[in-house]
N, C-alpha and C positions, 0 to 999 in steps of 0.2 A: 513666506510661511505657507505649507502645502495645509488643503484643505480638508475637511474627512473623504468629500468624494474621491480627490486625490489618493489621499490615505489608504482607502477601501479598494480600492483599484490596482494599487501596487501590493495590497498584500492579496486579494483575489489572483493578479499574475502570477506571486509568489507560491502559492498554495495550487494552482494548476500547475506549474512547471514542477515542483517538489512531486508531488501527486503522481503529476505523467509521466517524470523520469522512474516512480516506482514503479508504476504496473510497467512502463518499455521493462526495465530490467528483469522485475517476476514473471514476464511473460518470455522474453527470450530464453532466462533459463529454465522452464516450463517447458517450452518447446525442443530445447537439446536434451533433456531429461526424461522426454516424452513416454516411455514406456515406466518409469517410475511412478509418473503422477497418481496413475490410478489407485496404485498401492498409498502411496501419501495420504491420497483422499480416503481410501477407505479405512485406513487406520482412524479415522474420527470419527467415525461407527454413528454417523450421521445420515444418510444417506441408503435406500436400499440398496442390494449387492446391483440389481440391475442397471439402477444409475450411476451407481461409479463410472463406468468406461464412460459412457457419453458427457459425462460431469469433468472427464481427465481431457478429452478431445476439447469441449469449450472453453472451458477456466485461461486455457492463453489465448485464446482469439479474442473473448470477451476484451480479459484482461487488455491485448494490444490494443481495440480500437479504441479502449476508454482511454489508455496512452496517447495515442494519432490525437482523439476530440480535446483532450486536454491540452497537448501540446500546439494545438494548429492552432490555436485561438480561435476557435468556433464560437459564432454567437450562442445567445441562448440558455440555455439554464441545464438543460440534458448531461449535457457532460458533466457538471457538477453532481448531479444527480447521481446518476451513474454512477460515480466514483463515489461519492459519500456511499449509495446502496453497496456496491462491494465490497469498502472498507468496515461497514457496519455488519456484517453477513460473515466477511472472515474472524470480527471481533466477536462476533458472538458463535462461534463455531469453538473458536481459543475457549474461551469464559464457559461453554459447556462442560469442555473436558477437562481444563482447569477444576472446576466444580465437583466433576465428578471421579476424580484425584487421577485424570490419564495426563499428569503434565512431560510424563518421559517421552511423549512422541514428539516427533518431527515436525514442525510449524509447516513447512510447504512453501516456504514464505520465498522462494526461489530463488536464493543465494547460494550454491554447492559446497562453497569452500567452508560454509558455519554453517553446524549443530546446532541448531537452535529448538530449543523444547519448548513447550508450551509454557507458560506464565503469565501472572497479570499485569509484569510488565508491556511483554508482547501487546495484552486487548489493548492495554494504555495508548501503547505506540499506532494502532490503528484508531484509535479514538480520535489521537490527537491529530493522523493525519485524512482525516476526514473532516475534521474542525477546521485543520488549513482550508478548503472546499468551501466552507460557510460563506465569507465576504463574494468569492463566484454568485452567489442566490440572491446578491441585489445587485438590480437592476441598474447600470449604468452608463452616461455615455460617453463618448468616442475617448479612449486614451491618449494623450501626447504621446511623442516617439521618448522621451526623456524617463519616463514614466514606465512605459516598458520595459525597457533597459531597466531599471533600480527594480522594478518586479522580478524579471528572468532572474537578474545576479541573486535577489533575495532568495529565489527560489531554487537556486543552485547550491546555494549555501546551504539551505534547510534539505537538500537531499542529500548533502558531504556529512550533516549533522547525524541523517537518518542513515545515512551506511557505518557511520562511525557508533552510535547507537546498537547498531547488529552485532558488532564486530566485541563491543565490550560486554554486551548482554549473551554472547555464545562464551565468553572466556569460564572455564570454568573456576570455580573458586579453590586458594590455596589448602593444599591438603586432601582434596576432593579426589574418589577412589573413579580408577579409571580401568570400564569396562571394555575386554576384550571381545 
């Protein structure tokens, strides 16, 4: 019978790897789309115009190293960090303009192939994977190899869940009028 430290450990791997396989992907396609971004960003009318362009140039390098800390198993708490402050920073960017009824824009969420507009499902979905991140925040020590492995696979699963997620939340509903 595995123990919580156990427990905590494999869902902490799980929630890095889920985590760091999202920003690698928002951050590659980020960087193919590089001349978009800005426009993305400044559709969320968050931001002054001067900061967009420097806000388009960071957002995937950011993005990728929080990727690399999450994925390499880096000691330490930072990465988690990091990653929850992101996740929490794009959820409440959504949740503004959700709020302020701009849900027809484009999340930025950098996936190309899906439309995705803003919603509260979207904030949800970074809520919840910034929550993956929380068990990373205590402190623990050294993992088995056995351990690892049941972490990584869990946290493979939960990024096939989060692209499958994208993919039903961009479908648009039956009947729904489609703008040219």
């Amino acid at each position: 019978m595995a123990t919580w430290g156990a427990l905590i450990a494999v869902m902490a791997i799980a929630g890095r790897v889920c985590v760091g396989l999202v920003f690698l992907l928002a951050s590659v396609q980020k960087i193919r789309h590089w001349r978009l971004l800005p426009g993305v960003i400044g559709n969320y009318r968050l931001l002054p115009r001067w900061a967009v362009g420097a806000a388009g140039t960071l957002l995937p390098l950011v993005e990728m190293l929080a990727a690399i800390a999450l994925l390499s198993g880096q000691s330490g708490l930072w990465p988690a960090i990091a990653g929850i402050a992101l996740l929490m920073v794009f959820a409440a960017a959504m949740a503004v303009n959700v709020a302020r009824g701009r849900s027809h824009i484009d999340c930025g969420c950098g996936q190309e192939f899906l439309a995705q507009h803003l919603s509260w499902a979207l904030v949800g979905r970074n809520l919840m994977l910034a929550g993956l991140l929380l068990p990373s925040l205590v402190v623990s020590a050294p993992v088995p190899a056995a351990e690892i492995w049941t972490g990584a696979a869990a946290g493979l699963g939960f990024f096939l869940l989060y692209l499958l997620f994208n993919v039903f939340s961009a479908l648009r509903p039956v009947g729904a009028r489609r703008f040219a």
